[in-house]
C-alpha positions as CSV (number, residue, x, y, z in Angstrom):
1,X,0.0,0.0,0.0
2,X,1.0,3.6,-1.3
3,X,0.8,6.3,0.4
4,X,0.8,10.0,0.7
5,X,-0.2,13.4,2.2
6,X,-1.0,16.2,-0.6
7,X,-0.6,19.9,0.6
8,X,-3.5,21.6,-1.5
9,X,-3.4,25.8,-2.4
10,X,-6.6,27.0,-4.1
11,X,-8.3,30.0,-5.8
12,X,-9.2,31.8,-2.9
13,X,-12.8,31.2,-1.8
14,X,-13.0,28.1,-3.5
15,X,-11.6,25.6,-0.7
16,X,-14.9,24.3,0.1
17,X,-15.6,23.1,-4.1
18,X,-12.1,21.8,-3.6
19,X,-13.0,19.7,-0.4
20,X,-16.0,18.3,-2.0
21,X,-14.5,17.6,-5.2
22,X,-11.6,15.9,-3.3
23,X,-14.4,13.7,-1.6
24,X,-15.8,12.4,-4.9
25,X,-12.3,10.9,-5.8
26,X,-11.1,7.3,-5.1
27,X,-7.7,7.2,-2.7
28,X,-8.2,10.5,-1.3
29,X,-9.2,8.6,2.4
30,X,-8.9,12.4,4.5
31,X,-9.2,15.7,3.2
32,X,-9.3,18.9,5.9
33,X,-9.4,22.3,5.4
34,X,-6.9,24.0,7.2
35,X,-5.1,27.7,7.8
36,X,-2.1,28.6,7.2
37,X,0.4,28.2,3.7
38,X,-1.8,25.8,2.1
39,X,-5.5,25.9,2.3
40,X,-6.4,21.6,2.4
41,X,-4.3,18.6,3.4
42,X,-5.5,15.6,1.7
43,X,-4.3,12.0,3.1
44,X,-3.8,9.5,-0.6
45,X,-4.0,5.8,-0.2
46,X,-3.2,3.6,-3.4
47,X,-2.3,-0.1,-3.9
48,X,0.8,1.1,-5.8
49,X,3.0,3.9,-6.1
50,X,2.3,4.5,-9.8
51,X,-1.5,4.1,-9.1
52,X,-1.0,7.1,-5.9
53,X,1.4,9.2,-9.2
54,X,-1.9,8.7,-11.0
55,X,-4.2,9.9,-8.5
56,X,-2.4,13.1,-7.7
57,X,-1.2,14.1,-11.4
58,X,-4.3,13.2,-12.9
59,X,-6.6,13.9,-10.6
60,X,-6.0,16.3,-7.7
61,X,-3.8,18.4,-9.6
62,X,-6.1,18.8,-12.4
63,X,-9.0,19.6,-10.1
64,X,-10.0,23.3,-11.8
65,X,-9.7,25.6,-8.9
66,X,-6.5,24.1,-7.5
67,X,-3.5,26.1,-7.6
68,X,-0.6,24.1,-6.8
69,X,0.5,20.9,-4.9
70,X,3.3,19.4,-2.3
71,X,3.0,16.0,-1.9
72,X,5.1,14.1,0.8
73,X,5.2,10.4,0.5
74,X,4.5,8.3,3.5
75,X,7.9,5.9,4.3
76,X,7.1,5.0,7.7
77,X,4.3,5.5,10.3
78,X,1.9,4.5,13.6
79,X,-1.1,5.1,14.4
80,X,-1.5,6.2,17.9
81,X,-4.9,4.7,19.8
82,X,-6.3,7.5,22.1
């Protein structure tokens, strides 16, 4: 399993489109509008990292209203139970 965390800027004004948008496309698991340098952080999931490339070129980054991109792929991680 691929995965990755996308750091979204959009047109202002339009983060809520974005976040709906985001919701309607298979692998994004998380999406959160947030404040601060980039407007949405979107969590990926994929069963490959070629299928996660796909999801963020050809999807995310070619939603209309979105400006530009960081995406951080996940190495290593825990979940934490609280």
């Amino acid at each position: 399993m691929a995965e990755a965390i996308v750091l979204i800027n959009t047109d202002i004004g339009t983060e809520e489109e974005v976040l709906q948008t985001l919701s309607e496309i298979e692998g994004v698991t998380e999406a959160y509008i947030v404040y601060g340098v980039y407007d949405i952080v979107a969590k990926v999931k994929a069963e490959t990292t070629e299928a996660l490339k796909e999801i963020i070129s050809s999807k995310i980054r070619k939603i209309p209203k979105v400006r530009s991109t960081l995406t951080m792929i996940i190495v290593e991680g825990k979940r934490f139970k609280r």
